[in-house]
C-alpha angles and dihedrals in degrees: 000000000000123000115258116262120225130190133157138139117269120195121227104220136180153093122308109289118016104122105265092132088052084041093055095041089047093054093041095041096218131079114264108139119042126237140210147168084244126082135244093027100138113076096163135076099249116205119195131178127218115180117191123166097276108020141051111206116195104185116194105211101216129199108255114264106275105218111163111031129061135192129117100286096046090045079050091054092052098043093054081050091061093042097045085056088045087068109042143089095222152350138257104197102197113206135155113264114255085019127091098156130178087273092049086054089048088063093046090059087054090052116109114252098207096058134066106272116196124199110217123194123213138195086021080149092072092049106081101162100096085199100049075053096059096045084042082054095048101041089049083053094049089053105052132004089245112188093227135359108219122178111214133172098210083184091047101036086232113155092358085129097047083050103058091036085063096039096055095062085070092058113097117229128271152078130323128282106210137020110284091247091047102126101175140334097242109110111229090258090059081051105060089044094058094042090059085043088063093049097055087044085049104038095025125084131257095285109024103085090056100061092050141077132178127238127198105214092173138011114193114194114186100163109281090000123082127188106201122183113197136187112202103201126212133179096234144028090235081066093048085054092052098040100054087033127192111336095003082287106131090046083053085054100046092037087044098054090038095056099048084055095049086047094053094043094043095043084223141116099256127212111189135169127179140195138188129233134186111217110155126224091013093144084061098041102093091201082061098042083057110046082057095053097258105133 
């Protein structure tokens, strides 16, 4: 008799940075969404597919739960949130192990109530204390009827195994969903948006990366070689100053990461060039939002 086979979509849900982007690449073992020390970096619904023996995961990267600003694009970002657990089996809640915060409880109030809800704790590497755990454990028990409590190190790749076994139990069962060597939706254009996207988060200041976006104006495909023309926008021209830095050094930098990424995840010689372009109040324009994919 053969084992029973499993496969659903499961959202990954939580405050800005708590590690769901690192999460999603660990489990897929590829990088599809990108990552960053600085909050708020994910604005896509990410999908990436994971395929075992017995289970097809299909994991929805979401942006982090914006509680405290508004605006168009941020209202866009929440509202992708609320569509992407309107379609799942279950739910991944991402928090950093020994911390349940106010924000933390704001996102617990969006959760749907019908529907498996895990609590995955991350970082647990960096909480040594096995007492502060078990207080962290109850309290997160007493806060939310969570399904399972599962302690993960996404960094470290620590319980990343246990995680998916009990995971899997939530899954109905059925066929898959997508093909076994299906990796992610994201067409490689969406990619290499979001690679350059990483760079400007990891070389640029504090403030910078919030007031861009990144914009594909052409994707070349000639079998294992790929021509790519990007416009990075900014709000200002003082940005512009800062992004392509003395000389057009810091845009080399940031061109010249993002194509040997592209390179490594594409498995392709790369050829990109990138520009910058001030358009002011992009982030509020909807026509904008959605040429980029922000809907």
């Amino acid at each position: 008799m053969s084992e029973v086979f499993r496969a659903g979509f499961v959202a990954i849900v939580g405050r800005p940075n708590v590690g769901k982007s690192t999460l999603l690449n660990r489990i897929i073992g590829q990088k599809i969404s990108i990552t960053s020390r600085k909050a708020q970096t994910t604005r896509h619904r990410v999908m990436g597919v994971r395929t075992e023996a017995n289970a097809q995961f299909v994991f929805v990267d979401t942006p982090g739960f914006q509680t405290r600003h508004g605006g168009v694009m941020n209202e866009a970002m929440n509202r992708s949130v609320r569509q992407s657990l309107s379609a799942t089996e279950a739910v991944l809640m991402v928090v950093e192990a020994g911390r349940l915060g106010n924000a933390d409880k704001q996102v617990l109030e969006l959760l749907p109530r019908d529907r498996p809800v895990l609590l995955v704790a991350n970082k647990a590497d960096q909480l040594k204390d096995k007492t502060a755990m078990l207080e962290f454990l109850k309290a997160a028990s007493e806060a939310y009827a969570f399904a399972e409590i599962v302690p993960v190190s996404a960094k470290q790749g620590t319980g990343i195994d246990e995680l998916l076994r009990t995971l899997a139990g939530y899954l109905p069962e059925g066929q898959p969903l997508f093909g076994e060597d299906d990796y992610t939706d994201q067409t490689e254009r969406v990619l290499a948006a979001e690679l350059i996207r990483e760079k400007l988060f990891r070389l640029c200041g504090e403030e910078i990366p919030y007031a861009t976006a990144v914009g594909i104006d052409k994707f070349e495909e000639e079998g294992r070689f790929r021509r790519i023309f990007a416009t990075i926008l900014v709000d200002r021209d003082s940005q512009k100053a800062i992004v392509i830095g003395k000389g057009g050094e810091k845009l080399k930098q940031i061109s010249t990461q993002a194509r040997l990424d592209m390179e490594r995840l594409f498995d392709a010689k790369v050829y990109l060039e990138v520009w910058v372009k001030v358009k002011g109040g992009w982030s509020d324009d909807v026509r904008v939002l959605k040429s980029l994919g922000i809907e």
